[in-house]
N, C-alpha and C positions, 0 to 999 in steps of 0.2 A: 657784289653785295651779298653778304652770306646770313641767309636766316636762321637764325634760331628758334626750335621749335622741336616737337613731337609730332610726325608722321603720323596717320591711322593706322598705317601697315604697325607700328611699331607700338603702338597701344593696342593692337589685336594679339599682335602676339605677345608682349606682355601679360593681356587679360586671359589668354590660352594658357600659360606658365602659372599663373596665379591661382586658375581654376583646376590645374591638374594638383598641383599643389596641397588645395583646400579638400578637394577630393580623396585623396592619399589622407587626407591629416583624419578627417570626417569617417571614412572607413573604416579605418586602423581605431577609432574612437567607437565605433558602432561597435564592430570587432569584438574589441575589449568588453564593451557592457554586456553582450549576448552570451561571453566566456562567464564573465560573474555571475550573470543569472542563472546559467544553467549550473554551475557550483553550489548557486545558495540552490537552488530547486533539487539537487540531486541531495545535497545534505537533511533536508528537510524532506525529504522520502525513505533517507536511511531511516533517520531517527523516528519517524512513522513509525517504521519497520521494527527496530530497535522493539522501541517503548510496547508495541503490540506483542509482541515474540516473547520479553519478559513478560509480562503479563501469562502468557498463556502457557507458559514456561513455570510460574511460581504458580498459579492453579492446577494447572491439572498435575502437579506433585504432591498437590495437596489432597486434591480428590480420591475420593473413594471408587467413585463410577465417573468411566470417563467414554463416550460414548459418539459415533462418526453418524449422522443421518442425512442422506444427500436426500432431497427432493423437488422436484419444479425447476431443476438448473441450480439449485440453493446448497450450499454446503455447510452444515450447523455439526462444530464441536459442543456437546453437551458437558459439563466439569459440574458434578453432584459431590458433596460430602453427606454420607450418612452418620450422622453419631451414633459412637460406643459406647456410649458411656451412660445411656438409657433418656438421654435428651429427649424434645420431638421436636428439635429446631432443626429443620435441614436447612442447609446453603445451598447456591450451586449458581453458574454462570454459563452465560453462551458465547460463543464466536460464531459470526454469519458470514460466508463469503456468497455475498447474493449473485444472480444471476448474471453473467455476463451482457453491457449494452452488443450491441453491432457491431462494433469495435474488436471486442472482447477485451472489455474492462468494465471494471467490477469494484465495489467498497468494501469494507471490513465493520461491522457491529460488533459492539458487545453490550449483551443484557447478563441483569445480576437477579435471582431468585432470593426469599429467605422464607421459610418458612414451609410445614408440609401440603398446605394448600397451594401456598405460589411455587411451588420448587414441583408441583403434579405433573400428569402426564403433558396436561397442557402449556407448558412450559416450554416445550420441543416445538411447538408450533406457533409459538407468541410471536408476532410479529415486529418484523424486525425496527420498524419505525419506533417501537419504542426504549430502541438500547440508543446508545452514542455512537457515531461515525467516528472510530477509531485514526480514517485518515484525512479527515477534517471537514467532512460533507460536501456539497454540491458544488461551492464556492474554492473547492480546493482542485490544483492539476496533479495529484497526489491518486492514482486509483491502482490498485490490483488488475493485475495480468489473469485472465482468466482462460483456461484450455491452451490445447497443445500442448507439448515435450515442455516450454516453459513454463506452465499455469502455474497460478496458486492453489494451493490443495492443502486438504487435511486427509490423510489416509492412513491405513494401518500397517504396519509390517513385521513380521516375522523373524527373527535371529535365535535360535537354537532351539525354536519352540515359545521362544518370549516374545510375548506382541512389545509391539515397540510404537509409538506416534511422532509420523513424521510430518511435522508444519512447512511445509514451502508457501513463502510469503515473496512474490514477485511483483513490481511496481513499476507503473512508467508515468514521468514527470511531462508537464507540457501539453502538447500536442495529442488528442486523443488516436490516431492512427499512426504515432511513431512513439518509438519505445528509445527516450532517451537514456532510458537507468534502468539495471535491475539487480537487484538484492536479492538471492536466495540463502533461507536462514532454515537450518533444520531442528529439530528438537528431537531427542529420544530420552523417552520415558519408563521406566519396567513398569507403569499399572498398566491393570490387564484393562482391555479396552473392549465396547463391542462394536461392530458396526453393521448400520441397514441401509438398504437401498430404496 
């Protein structure tokens, strides 16, 4: 008499085949979703980077007085226009690469000045809470690389006697202790520039 039927032995190992199976399938699908995110996250750090860079690219071309003050860990480009033309409306804008967390990562601000009371000395020292988080605030995995051979900086330099401004804008997506992306974007400028420490 011959039974027909399905064994345990043979629905164990069926359910072992099925499970490696789904696991293969499951992975290669994780996989993939972690490749896209970290795509759109790296794209959306350039273009951070990007849109910041032009910005401070079409200012301080514009500017008249363009000026580096590091202080407190804080790294403030100053972009002033004086008018020629007998005005008394000054302009002028800031970039902030604030202090590095623990990490060493850091935001980007910009404040905007108008006039010869708000555009004063105290302008240099206005607090950065009141410009806009250039790479999207708190809620963003978007921050500046701050120190070391990679940092983001604003500093001055030298080519044949012409000070020149060089912007390194570095960023890491994600993870605050891994540096999945980094952009570095330079600007040089011929305004004369000053800078203090």
């Amino acid at each position: 008499m011959s039974k027909k039927g399905i064994t345990l032995i043979e629905i164990l190992v069926a359910s072992a085949v099925f499970m490696t199976l789904m696991g293969l399938v499951v992975g290669s699908f994780i996989a993939l979703t972690n490749a896209k995110s970290l795509s759109v996250r790296m794209r959306n750090s350039q273009e951070k980077l990007r849109v910041s860079l032009d910005m401070i690219s079409r200012l301080s071309r514009q500017a008249s007085d363009v000026n580096i003050v590091v202080a407190g860990g804080e790294q403030r480009l100053i972009l002033t226009n004086n008018p020629t033309d007998g005005q008394s409306i000054e302009t002028g804008a800031q970039f902030i690469i604030e202090a590095p967390n623990s990490a060493g990562l850091s935001n980007l601000y910009y404040l905007e000045c108008s006039g010869l009371a708000d555009c004063s000395n105290s302008f240099s020292t206005r607090s950065k809470t009141l410009g806009q988080n250039l790479l999207g605030g708190a809620s963003s995995d978007v921050k500046l690389i701050v120190g070391g051979s990679n940092g983001s900086t604003f500093k001055r330099t030298f080519v044949d006697n012409i000070p020149y401004l060089d912007v390194i804008l570095n960023s890491s997506t994600g993870s605050q202790t891994k540096s999945d992306y980094s952009d570095s974007l330079y600007l040089e400028t011929g305004v004369v520039i000053g800078e203090s420490y």
